[in-house]
Structures are given as structure tokens and as C-alpha cells.
matplotlib code that plots the C-alpha trace (Angstrom):
import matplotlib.pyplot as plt

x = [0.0, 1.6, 1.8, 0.0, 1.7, -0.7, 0.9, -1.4, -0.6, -0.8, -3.7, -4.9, -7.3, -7.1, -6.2, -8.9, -9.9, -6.4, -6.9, -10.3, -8.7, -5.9, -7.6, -10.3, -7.2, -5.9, -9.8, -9.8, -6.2, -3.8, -0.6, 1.2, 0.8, 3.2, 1.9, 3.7, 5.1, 4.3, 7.1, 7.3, 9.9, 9.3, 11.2, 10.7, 7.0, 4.6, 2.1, -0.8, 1.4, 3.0, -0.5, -1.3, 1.7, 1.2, -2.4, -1.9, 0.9, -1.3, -4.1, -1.5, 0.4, 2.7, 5.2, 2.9, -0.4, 2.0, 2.8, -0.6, -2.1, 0.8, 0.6, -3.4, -3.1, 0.7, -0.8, -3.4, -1.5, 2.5, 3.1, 6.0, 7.1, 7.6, 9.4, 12.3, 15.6, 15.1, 12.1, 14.3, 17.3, 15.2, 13.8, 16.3, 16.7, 16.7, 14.0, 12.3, 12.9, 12.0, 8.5, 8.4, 8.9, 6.5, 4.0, 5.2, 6.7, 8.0, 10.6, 11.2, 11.3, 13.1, 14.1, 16.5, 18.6, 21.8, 22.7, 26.2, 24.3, 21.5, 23.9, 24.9, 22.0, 20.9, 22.0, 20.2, 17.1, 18.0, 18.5, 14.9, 13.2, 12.8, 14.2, 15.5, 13.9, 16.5, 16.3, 16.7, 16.0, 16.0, 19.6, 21.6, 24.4, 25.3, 27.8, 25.5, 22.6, 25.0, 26.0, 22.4, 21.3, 23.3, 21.9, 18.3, 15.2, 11.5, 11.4, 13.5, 11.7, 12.2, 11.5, 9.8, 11.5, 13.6, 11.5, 8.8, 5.4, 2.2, 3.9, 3.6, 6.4, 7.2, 10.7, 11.4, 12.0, 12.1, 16.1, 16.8, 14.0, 15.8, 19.4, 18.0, 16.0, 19.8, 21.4, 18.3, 16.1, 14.3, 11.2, 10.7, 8.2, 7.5, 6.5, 6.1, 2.9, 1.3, -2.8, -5.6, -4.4, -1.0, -1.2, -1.5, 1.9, 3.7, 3.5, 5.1, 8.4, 7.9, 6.6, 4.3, 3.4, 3.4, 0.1, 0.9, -1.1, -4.1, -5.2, -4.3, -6.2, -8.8, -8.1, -7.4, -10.4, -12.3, -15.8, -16.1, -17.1, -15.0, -16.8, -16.5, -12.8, -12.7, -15.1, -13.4, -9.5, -10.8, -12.5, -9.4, -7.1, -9.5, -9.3, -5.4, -5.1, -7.2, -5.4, -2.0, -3.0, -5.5]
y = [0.0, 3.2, 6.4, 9.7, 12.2, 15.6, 19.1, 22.2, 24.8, 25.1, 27.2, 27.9, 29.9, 28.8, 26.0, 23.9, 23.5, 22.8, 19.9, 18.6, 19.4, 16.8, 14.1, 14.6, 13.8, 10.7, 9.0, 9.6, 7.8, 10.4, 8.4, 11.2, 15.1, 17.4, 20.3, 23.2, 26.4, 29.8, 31.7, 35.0, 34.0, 29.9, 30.2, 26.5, 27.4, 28.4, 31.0, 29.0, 27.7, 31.7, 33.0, 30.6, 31.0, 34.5, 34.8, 32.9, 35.1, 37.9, 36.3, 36.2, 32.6, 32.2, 28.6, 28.6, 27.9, 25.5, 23.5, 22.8, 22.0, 19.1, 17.8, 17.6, 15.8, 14.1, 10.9, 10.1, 10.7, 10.1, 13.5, 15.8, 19.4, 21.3, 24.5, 26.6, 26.8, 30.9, 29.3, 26.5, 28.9, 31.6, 29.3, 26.7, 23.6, 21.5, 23.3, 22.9, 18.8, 18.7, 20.2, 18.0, 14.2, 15.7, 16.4, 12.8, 14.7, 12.2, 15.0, 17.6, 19.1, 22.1, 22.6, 25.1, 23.1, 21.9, 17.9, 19.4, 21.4, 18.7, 16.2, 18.3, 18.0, 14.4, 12.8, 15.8, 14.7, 11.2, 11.7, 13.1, 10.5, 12.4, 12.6, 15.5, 14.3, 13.8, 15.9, 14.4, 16.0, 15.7, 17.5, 14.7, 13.2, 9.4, 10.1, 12.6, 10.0, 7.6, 10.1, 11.3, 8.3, 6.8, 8.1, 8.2, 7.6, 7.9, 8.5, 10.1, 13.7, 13.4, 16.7, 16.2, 19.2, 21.7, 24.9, 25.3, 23.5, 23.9, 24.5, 21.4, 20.8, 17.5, 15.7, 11.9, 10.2, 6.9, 6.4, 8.7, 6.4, 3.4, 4.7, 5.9, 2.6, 0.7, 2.9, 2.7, 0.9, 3.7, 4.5, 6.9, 9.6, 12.1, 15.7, 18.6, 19.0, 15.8, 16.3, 13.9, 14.6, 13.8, 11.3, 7.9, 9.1, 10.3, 7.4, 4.8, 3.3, 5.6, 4.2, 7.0, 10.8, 14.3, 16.5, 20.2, 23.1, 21.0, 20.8, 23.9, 25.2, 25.0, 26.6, 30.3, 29.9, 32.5, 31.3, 28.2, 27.5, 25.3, 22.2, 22.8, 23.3, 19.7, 18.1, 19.0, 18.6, 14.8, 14.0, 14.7, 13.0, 9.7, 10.1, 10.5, 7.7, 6.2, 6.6, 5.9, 2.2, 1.5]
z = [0.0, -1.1, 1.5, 1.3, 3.2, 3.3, 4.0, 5.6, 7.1, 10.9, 12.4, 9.5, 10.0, 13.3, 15.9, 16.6, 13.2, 11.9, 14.5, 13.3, 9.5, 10.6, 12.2, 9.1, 6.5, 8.5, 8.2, 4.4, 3.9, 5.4, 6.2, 7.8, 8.5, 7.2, 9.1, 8.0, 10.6, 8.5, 7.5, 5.8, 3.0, 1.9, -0.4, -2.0, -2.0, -4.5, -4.6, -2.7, 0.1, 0.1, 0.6, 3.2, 5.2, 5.2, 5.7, 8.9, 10.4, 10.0, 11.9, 14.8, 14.4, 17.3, 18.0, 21.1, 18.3, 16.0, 19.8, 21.0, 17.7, 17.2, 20.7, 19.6, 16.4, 16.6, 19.2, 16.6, 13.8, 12.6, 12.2, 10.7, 11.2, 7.8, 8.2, 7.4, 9.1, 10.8, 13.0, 14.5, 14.9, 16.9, 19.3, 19.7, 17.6, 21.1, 22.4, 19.2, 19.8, 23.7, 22.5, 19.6, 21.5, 24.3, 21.4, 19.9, 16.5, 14.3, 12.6, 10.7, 6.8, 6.6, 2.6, 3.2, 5.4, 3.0, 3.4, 4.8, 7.2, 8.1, 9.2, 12.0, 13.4, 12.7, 15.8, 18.0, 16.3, 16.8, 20.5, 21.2, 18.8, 15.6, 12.2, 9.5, 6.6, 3.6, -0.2, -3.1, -6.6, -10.2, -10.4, -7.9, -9.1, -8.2, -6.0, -3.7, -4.0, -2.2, 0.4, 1.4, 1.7, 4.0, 7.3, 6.1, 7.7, 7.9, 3.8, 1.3, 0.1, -3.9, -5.5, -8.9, -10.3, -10.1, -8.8, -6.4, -5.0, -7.1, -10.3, -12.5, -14.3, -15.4, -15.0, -15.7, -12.6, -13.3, -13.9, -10.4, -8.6, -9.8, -8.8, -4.7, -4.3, -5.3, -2.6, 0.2, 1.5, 3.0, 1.3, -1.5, -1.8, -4.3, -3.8, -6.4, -8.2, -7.0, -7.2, -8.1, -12.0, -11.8, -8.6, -10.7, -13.0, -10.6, -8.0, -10.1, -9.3, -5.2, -2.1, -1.5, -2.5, -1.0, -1.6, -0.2, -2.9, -4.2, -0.7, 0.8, -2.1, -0.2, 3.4, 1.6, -0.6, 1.9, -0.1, 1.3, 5.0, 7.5, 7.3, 3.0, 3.0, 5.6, 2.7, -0.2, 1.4, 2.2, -0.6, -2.3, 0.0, -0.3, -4.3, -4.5, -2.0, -4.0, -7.5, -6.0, -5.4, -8.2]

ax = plt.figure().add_subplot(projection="3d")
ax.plot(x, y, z, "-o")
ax.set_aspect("equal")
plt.show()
């Protein structure tokens, strides 16, 4: 059975429904939460994830909102952190941690974290239970594939293309696939572009998919009420879920 992984952005629009949001995802097929900290520059973002991120910093977002929402969600669900490096730094990448294994955090994705940088951190992580979750894109030569690989765990993050989320470019993956899953056995998950469209393609040859834009579509979409933007995020989650392992 291959993995969905859903990203949304935390407290958007605000805590208690990004908790029923979550635990709403993991029912229609969910495997695990990327829930995403905002930041005011994501810079491997597209425009939808942008808006979101900002729309929820100026509602207010706080660490303290991203905190109690995971420690709500993260026993019910196997759940990740997505967020970039400046948020770790400013708090405190152990304090960061602590929170995280009391919430029962599975890890982290921060995209702007470098491999060289990353590893660094790795056996921090490792010490409070969690994981940095490892890059790998269209542009990696052999030799790197070999070297990020190594220490792996949880999955391997395979960027579909070169660019930013939601913009649906196309790359052939199938010879990079083949050359990670010779160097790993950790499992490999694609992310970049992946909706209900593209799901079936661009699941072949991975162990799983990442879904961040086509539903987060949905929580700026300021027509649509909170219990629509749960229906149509799920129903979308249960389709893709769906296509993945048809």
C-alpha cells in the first residue's frame, strides 16, 4: 500500500480547526501530517502555500499555536514538522525537539537546510526521537545519492522538479528512482505538483506521494465554510489515496 503524506498549514485559519482538519485527513487515507510552521519568505514554495503562510501570520500565528495543535493531532497521527531553518534557529533547535517528543513529533522538513548542514544536526534529532527528513532531486548526481542516503530515515523527500510546489512541471524520474532505491532501503516519496491529475503518474516506481497546494487550495479559498474546506480537502485525500494504489 503506497503512502500519502498531506501538508497544511498550521492554524490555519485557526487551531482547533487545523486539529479537526488533521484528524479529518488521517480518516480519508492520510498516512502522515506534514503540518507546516508559516514563515514569511518559503522560499521553495509556491504562490498558494505563500498565501497561506502569510495569511496565517497575520491572523496572529505564534510557535505557542504550532505547539498545542501538534501535541493535539501528533498521538493520533504520525506527524512531521515542515518549516524553514530561521524558526528552529530563533527558538532553539533543542527546544524545538523537547517540544516536539512531548507532542510525539516524528521529525522535521526544513528545505532550506543543506545535506552538509543537516547532518549536523541528525544525531540531536536522533536523541529526542525524531528525524531531519533527507532531499533528493532531479539535479543529484550518483555520487551525492550515495551520500544522502546513507543516514536516512523515515522517507527520502524526492523533489519532482527543479522549482517550487504547485507549479507542475514535469521531470522523468524513473532512472533517479531506480538509482535511490539501489542505494536505500528507505522508502521513497515524491513531492512537487502531486494532485488527483497527476497522482497515478507520478506514484510509479515511489513508495508514497506528497500532496501540499491542491489541498491547501482550499483553506485560503475564503468562499467556502469550515466544514467545505474539511469536505473537499478529504474527498481529495480519499481520491489520491485512492489513484496511487488502483
Amino acid at each position: 500500500m503506497k503512502k500519502l503524506v498531506g501538508f497544511i498549514t498550521s492554524s490555519l485559519p485557526e487551531n482547533n480547526f487545523t486539529v479537526d482538519l488533521a484528524l479529518s485527513m488521517h480518516e480519508a487515507g492520510v498516512d502522515t501530517l506534514e503540518l507546516g510552521i508559516p514563515f514569511s519568505d518559503p522560499v521553495a514554495d509556491g504562490p498558494i502555500i505563500e498565501k497561506a503562510s502569510l495569511k496565517a501570520l497575520e491572523n496572529g500565528f505564534k510557535l505557542d499555536d504550532l505547539f498545542e495543535v501538534s501535541s493535539k493531532i501528533a498521538p493520533h497521527m504520525n506527524t512531521l514538522w515542515m518549516g524553514y531553518m530561521n524558526p528552529f534557529y530563533k527558538y532553539g533547535v533543542e527546544n524545538f525537539l523537547k517540544i516536539g517528543k512531548e507532542c510525539g513529533i516524528k521529525g522535521a522538513i526544513i528545505p532550506d537546510l543543506p545535506y552538509e548542514e543537516a547532518i549536523v544536526y541528525k544525531d540531536l534529532f536522533k536523541q529526542y526521537d525524531q528525524t531531519i527528513i533527507d532531499f533528493i532531486a532531479p539535479t543529484t548526481p550518483s555520487s551525492r545519492i550515495e551520500m544522502i542516503t546513507k543516514n536516512s530515515a523515515e522517507f527520502i523527500y524526492l523533489v519532482a522538479y527543479a522549482g517550487i510546489t504547485g507549479s507542475g512541471k514535469k521531470e522523468d524520474l524513473i532512472s533517479l528512482i531506480i538509482d535511490i532505491k539501489k542505494a536505500t532501503t528507505t522508502p521513497v516519496y515524491v513531492g512537487f505538483g502531486v494532485d488527483k491529475n497527476t497522482a497515478y503518474e507520478k506514484s510509479r516506481g515511489v513508495d508514497g506521494v506528497i500532496v501540499g497546494s491542491t489541498f491547501v487550495k482550499h483553506l485560503i479559498d475564503d468562499s467556502l465554510s469550515y466544514k467545505e474546506k474539511i469536505q473537499n480537502i478529504t474527498a481529495e485525500a480519499r481520491e489520491i489515496k485512492d489513484k496511487i494504489n488502483s
